[in-house]
C-alpha positions as CSV (number, residue, x, y, z in Angstrom):
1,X,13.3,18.8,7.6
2,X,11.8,18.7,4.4
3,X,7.8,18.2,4.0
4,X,6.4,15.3,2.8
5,X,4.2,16.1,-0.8
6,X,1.0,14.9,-1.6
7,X,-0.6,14.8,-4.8
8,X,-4.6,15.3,-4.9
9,X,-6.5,14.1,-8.0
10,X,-10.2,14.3,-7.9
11,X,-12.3,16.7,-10.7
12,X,-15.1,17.4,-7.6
13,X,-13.2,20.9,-7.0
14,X,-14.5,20.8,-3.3
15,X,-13.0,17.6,-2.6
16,X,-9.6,19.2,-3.4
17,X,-10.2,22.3,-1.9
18,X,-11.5,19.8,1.5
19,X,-8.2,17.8,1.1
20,X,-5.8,20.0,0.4
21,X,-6.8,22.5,3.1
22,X,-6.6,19.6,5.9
23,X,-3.3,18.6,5.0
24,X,-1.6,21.5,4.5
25,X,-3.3,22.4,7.5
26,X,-0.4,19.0,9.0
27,X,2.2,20.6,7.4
28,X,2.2,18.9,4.1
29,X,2.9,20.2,0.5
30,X,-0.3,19.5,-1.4
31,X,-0.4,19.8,-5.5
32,X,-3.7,19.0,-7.3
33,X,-4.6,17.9,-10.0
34,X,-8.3,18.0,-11.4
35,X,-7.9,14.6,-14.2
36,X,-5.9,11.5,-14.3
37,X,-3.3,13.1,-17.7
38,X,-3.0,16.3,-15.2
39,X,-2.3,13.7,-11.9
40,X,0.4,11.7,-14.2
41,X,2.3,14.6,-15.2
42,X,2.8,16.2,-12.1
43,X,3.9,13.0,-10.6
44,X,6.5,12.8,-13.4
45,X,7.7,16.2,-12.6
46,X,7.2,16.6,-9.2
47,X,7.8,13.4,-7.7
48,X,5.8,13.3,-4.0
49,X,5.8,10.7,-1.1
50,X,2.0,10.2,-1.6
51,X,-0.9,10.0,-4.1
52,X,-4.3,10.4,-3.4
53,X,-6.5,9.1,-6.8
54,X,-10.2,10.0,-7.3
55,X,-11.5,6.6,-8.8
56,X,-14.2,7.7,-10.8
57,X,-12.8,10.9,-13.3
58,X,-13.1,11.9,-16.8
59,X,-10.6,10.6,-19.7
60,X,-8.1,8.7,-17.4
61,X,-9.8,7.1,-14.2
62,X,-8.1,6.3,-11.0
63,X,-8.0,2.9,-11.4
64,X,-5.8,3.4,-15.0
65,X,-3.6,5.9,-13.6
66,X,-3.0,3.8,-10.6
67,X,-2.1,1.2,-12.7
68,X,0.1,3.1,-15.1
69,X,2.1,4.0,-11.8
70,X,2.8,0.4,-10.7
71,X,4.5,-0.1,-14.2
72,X,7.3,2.4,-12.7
73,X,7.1,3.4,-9.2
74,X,6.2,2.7,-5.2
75,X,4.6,5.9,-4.8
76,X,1.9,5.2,-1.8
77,X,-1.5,5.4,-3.4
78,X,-4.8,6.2,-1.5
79,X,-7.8,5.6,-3.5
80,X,-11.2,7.9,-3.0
81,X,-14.4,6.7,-4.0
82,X,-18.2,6.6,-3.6
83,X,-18.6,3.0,-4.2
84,X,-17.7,1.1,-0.9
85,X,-18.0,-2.4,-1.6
86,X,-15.1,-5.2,-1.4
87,X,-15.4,-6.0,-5.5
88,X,-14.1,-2.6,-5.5
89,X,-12.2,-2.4,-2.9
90,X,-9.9,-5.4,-4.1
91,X,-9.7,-4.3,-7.7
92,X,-8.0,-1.2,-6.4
93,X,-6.0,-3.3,-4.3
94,X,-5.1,-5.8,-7.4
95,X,-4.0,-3.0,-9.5
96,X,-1.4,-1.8,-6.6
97,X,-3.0,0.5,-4.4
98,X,-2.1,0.6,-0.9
99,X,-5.2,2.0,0.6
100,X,-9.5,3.0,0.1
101,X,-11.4,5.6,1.8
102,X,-15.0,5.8,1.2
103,X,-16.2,9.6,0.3
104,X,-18.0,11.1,2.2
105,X,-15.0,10.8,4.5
106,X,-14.2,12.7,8.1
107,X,-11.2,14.8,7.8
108,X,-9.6,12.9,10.9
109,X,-9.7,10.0,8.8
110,X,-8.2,11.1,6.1
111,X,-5.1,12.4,8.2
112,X,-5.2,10.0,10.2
113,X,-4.3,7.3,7.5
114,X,-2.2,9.6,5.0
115,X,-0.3,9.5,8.1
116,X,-0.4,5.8,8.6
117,X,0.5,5.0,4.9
118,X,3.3,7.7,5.1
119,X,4.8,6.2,8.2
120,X,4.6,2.8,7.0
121,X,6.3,4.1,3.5
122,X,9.2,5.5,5.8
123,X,9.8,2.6,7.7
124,X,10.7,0.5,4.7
125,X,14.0,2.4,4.8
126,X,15.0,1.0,8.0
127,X,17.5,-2.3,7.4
128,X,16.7,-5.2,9.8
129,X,20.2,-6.4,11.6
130,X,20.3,-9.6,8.9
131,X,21.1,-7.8,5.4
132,X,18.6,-10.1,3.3
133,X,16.8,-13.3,4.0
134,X,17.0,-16.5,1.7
135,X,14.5,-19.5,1.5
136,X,14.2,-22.2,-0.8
137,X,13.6,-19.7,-4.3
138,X,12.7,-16.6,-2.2
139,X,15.1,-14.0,-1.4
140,X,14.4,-10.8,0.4
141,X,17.4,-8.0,0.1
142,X,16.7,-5.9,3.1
143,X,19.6,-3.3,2.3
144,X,18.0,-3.2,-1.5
145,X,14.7,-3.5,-0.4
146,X,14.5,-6.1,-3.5
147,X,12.6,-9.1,-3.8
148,X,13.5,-12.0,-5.7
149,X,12.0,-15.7,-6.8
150,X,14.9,-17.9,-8.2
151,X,16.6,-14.5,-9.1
152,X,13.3,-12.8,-11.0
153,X,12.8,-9.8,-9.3
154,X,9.2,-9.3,-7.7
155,X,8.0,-6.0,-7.8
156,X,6.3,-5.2,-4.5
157,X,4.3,-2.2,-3.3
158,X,5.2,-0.6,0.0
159,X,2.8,-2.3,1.6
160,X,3.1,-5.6,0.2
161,X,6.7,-5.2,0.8
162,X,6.7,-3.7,4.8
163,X,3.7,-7.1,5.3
164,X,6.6,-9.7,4.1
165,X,9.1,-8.3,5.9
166,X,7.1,-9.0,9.1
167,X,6.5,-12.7,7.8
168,X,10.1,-13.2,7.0
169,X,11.7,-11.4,10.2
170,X,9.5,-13.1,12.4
171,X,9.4,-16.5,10.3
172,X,8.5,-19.8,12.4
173,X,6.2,-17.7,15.0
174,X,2.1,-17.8,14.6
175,X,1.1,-13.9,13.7
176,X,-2.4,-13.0,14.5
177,X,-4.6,-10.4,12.6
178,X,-4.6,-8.1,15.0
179,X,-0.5,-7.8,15.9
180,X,-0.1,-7.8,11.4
181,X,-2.4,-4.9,11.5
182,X,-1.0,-3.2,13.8
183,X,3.0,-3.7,12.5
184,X,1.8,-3.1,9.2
185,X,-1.1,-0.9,8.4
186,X,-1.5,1.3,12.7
187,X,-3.4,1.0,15.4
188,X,-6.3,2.9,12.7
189,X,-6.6,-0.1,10.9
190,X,-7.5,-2.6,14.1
191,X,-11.1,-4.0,12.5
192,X,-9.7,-3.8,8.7
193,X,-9.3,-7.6,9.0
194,X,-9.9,-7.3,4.6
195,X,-6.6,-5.5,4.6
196,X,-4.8,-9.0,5.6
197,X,-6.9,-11.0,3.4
198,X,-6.2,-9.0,0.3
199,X,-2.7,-8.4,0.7
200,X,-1.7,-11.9,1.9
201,X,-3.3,-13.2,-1.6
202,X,-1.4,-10.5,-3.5
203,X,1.5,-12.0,-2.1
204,X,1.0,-15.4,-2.7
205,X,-0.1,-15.0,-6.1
206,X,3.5,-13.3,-6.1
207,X,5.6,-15.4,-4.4
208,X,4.1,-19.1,-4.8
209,X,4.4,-21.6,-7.3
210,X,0.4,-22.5,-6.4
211,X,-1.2,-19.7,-4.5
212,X,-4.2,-22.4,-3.6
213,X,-1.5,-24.5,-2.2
214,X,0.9,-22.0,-0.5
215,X,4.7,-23.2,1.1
216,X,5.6,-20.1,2.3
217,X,2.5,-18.1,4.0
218,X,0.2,-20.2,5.8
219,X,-3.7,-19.4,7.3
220,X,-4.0,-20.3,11.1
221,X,-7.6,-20.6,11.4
222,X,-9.2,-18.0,13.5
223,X,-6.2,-16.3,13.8
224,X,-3.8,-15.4,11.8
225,X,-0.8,-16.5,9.7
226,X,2.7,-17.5,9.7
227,X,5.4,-17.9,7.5
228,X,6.9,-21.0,7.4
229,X,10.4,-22.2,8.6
230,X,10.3,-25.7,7.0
């Protein structure tokens, strides 16, 4: 079975060497890449199943090659920075990363979500019994793994993509924080109730007309969310 690859981007050279030693250590190929213009042009040429982006590094950042990714692929990104509060935290999110760990960071931790994000990447390929679902202007291609609004494509990231899916395949029923972040993110991400908030937005502000005045997600106070069948 082939190994899933990983790309590492951070210019601290023990962070690499701390990274890439733990997850080869799983049984993943690791490349690394000590600068955003280095990060970029292995991803070009060596296309992996996961990126793991330094924020803060000289010439290109993080943040810009995260963002320069999102203009052409679905790559899962992790982001790794020093700063750990949510302004941060949802910028990285806005500009299409799937996940944030805060250095310093355990090495349990980091496995423990590459693996989550990987799995959740992976399970985007499985195709739901119904081949797509329609609804008023949305459209969701499950065979595709497309998303459209009155036939404009919406590009999605994995995440924001495997997150609808739940909505729309479980459409009508009241989803609470907990079961979303456990289908969606793992049982790691239990408390990460910030996870939801951000990613529901990013959808909305993708999917609806008014994002303030939503038709197709809908808050349940206290508990969760659910996508609406009328």
């Amino acid at each position: 079975m082939r190994r899933s690859r990983i790309v590492v981007s951070d210019d601290d050279l023990a962070v690499v060497k701390i990274v890439k030693a733990n997850l080869e250590a799983e049984g993943y190929d690791v490349l690394t890449a000590m600068n955003g213009t280095q990060a970029l042009q292995i991803i070009e040429m060596e296309p992996p199943d996961l990126v793991i982006l330094d924020i803060m590094m000289p010439g290109i950042d993080g943040l810009e090659v995260c963002r320069r990714l999102r203009e052409w692929t679905k790559i899962p990104i992790i982001m790794l920075s020093a700063m750990s509060n949510e302004a941060d935290k949802v910028k990285c999110f806005d500009l299409g990363a799937d996940d944030y760990i805060t250095k310093p960071f355990g090495s349990k931790e980091l496995k423990a979500r590459v693996r989550a994000l990987l799995r959740r990447a992976e399970a985007t390929m499985g195709m739901p019994d119904q081949p797509s679902f329609c609804k008023g202007l949305l459209k969701v291609d499950f065979a595709r793994r497309q998303v459209s609004i009155a036939g404009d494509k919406v590009n999605l990231t994995p995440t924001e993509y495997t997150l609808l899916r739940e909505f729309v395949l479980n459409t009508g029923r009241v989803l609470t924080y907990s079961y979303l972040l456990n289908r969606v993110w793992g049982p790691e991400y239990w408390d990460e109730r910030e996870y939801l908030y951000v990613f529901v937005n990013r959808l909305r502000a993708k999917l609806e007309a008014d994002p303030e005045k939503p038709k197709y997600i809908m808050t349940v106070p206290g508990i969760g969310y659910q996508f609406q069948d009328s």
